[in-house]
Backbone as a printed PyTorch tensor [residue, N CA C, xyz], in Angstrom:
tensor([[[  4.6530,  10.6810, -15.0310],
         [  4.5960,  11.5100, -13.8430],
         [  5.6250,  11.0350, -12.8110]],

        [[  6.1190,  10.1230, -12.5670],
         [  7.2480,   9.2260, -11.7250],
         [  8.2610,   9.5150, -12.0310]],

        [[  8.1450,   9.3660, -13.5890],
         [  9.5980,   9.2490, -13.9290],
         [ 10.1020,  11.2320, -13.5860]],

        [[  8.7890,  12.2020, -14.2310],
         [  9.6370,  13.4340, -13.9950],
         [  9.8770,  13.6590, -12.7220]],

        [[  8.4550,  13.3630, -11.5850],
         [  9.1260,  13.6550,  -9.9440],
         [ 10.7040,  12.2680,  -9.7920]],

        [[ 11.2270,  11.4740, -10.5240],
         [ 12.0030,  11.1090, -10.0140],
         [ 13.1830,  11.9920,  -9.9150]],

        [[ 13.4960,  12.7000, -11.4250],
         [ 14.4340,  13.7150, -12.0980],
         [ 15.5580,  12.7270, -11.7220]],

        [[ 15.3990,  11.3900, -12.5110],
         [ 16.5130,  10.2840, -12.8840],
         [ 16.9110,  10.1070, -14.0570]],

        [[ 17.7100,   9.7000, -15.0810],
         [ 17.5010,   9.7960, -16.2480],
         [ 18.7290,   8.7760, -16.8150]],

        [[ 19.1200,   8.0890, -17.7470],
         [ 20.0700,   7.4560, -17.9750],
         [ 21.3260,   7.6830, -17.7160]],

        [[ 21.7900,   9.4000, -17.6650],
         [ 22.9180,   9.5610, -17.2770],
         [ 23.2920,   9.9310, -16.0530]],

        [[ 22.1220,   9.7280, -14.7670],
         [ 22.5570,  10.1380, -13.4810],
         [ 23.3640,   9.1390, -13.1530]],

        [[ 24.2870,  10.1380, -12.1380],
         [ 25.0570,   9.4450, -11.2500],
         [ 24.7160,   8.3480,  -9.9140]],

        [[ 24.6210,   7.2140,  -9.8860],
         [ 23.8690,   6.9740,  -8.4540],
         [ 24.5270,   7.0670,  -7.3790]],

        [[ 25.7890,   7.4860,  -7.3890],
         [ 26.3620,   7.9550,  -6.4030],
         [ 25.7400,   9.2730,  -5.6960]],

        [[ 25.7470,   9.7290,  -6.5210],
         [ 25.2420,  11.4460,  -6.1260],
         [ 23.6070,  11.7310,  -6.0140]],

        [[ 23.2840,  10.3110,  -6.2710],
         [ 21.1060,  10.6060,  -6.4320],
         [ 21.1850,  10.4340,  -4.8540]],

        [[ 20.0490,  11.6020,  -4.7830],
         [ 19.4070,  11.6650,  -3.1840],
         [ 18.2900,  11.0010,  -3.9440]],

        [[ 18.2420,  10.1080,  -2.4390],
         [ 16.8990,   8.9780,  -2.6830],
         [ 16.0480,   9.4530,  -1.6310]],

        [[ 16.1560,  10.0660,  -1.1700],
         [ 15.5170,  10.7930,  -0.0390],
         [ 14.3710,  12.3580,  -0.3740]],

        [[ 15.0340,  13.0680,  -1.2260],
         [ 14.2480,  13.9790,  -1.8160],
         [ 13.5640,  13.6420,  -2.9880]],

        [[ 14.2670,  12.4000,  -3.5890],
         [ 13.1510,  11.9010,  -4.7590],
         [ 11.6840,  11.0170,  -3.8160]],

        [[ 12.2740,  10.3820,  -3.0990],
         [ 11.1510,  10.6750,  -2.0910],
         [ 10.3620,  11.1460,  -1.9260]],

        [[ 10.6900,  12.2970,  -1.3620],
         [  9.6700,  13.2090,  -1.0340],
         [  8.9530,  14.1950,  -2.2350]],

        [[  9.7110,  14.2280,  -3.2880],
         [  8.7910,  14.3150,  -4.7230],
         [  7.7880,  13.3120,  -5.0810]],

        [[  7.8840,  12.1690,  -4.9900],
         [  7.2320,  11.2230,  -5.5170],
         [  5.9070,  11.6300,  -4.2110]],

        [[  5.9560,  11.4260,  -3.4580],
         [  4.9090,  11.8270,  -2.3840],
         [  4.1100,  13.1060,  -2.4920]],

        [[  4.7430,  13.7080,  -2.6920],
         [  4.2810,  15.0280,  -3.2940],
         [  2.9260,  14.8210,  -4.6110]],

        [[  2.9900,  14.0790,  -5.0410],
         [  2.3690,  13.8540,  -6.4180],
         [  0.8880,  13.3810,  -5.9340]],

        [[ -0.2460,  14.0780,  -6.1550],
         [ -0.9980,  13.7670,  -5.1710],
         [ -1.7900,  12.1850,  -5.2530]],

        [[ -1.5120,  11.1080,  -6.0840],
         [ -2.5140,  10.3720,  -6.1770],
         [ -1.4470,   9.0170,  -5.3090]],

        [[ -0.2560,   9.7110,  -5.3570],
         [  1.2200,   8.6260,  -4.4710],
         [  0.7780,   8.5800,  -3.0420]],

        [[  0.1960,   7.4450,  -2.2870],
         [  0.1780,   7.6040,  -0.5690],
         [  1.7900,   7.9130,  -0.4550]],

        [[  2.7130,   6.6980,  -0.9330],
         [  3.6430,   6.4180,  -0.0010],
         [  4.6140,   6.0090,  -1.4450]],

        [[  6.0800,   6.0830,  -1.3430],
         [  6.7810,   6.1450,  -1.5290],
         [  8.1520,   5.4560,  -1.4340]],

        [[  8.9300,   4.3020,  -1.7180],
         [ 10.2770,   4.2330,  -1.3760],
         [ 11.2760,   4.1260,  -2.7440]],

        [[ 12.2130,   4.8490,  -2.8330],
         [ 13.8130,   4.8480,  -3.4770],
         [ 14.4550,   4.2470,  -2.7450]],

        [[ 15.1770,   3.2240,  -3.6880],
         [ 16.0340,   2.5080,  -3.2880],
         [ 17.0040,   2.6250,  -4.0850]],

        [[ 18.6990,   2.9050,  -3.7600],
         [ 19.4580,   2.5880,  -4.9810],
         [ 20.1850,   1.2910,  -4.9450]],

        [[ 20.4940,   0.6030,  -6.0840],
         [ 21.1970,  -0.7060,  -6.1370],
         [ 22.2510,  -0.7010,  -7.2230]],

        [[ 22.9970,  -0.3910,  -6.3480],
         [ 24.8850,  -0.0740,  -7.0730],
         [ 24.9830,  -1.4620,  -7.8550]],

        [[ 25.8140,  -1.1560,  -9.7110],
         [ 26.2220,   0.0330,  -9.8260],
         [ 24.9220,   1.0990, -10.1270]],

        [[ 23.6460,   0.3290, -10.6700],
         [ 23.3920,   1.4000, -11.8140],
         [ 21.7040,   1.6040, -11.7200]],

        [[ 21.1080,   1.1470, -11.0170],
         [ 19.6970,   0.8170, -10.9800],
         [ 19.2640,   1.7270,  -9.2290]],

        [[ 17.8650,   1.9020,  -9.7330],
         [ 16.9410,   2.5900,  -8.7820],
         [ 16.0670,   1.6520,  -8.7460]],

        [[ 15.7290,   1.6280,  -7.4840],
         [ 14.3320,   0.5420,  -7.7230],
         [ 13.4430,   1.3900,  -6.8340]],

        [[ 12.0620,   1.4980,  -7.6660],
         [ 10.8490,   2.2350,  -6.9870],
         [  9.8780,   1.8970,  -6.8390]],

        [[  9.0470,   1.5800,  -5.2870],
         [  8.0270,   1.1740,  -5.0570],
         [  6.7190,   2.2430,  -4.2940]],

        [[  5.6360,   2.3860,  -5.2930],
         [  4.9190,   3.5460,  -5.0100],
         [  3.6520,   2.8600,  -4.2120]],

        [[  2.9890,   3.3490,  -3.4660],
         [  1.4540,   2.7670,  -3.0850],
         [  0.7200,   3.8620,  -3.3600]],

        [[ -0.4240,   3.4500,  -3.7250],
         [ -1.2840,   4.5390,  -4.4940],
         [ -2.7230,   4.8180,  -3.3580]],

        [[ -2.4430,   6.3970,  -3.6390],
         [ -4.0970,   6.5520,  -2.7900],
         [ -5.1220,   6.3130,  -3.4820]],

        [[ -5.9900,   5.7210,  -1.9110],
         [ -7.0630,   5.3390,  -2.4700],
         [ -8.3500,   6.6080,  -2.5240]],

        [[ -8.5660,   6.6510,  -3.8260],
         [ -9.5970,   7.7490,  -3.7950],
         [-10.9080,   7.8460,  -2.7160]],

        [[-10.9460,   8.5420,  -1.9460],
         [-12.9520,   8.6120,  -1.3420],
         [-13.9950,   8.9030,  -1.9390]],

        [[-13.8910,   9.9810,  -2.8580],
         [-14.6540,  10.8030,  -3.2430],
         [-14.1130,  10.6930,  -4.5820]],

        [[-15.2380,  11.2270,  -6.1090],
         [-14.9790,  11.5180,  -6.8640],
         [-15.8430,  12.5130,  -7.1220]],

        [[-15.6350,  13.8320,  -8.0230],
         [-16.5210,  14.7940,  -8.3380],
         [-16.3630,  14.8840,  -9.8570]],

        [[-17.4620,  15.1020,  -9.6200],
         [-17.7870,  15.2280, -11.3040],
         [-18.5840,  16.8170, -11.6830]],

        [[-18.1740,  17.5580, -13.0100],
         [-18.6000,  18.6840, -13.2430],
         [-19.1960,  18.4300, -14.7990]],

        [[-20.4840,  18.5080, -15.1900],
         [-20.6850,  18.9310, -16.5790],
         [-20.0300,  16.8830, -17.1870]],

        [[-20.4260,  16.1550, -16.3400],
         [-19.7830,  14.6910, -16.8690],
         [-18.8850,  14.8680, -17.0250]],

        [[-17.5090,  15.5490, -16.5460],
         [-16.7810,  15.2150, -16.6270],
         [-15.7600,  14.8740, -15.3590]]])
């Protein structure tokens, strides 16, 4: 799920990656609080996610 909201892949450019809208994808994802992209020239992304913390869980039929 990270890796598709990152839409990074071996042959991106990191020149040209917005780390900013992968961002805001990764946040998007609902179980992600928080979010940071970082790029580290030449060739690496580094990603640090914090995860929400659930309140509630519901359950239907046990499941």
């Amino acid at each position: 799920e990270i890796t598709a909201a990152l839409k990074a892949g071996p042959d991106t450019m990191m020149l040209g990656f917005d780390t900013d809208a992968a961002k805001e994808r990764l946040e998007a994802v609902p179980w992600i609080r928080h979010a940071q992209v970082m790029r580290l020239l030449p060739s690496t992304l580094q990603v640090v996610v914090e995860e929400r913390i659930p309140y509630a869980v519901w359950q239907k039929d046990g499941q």
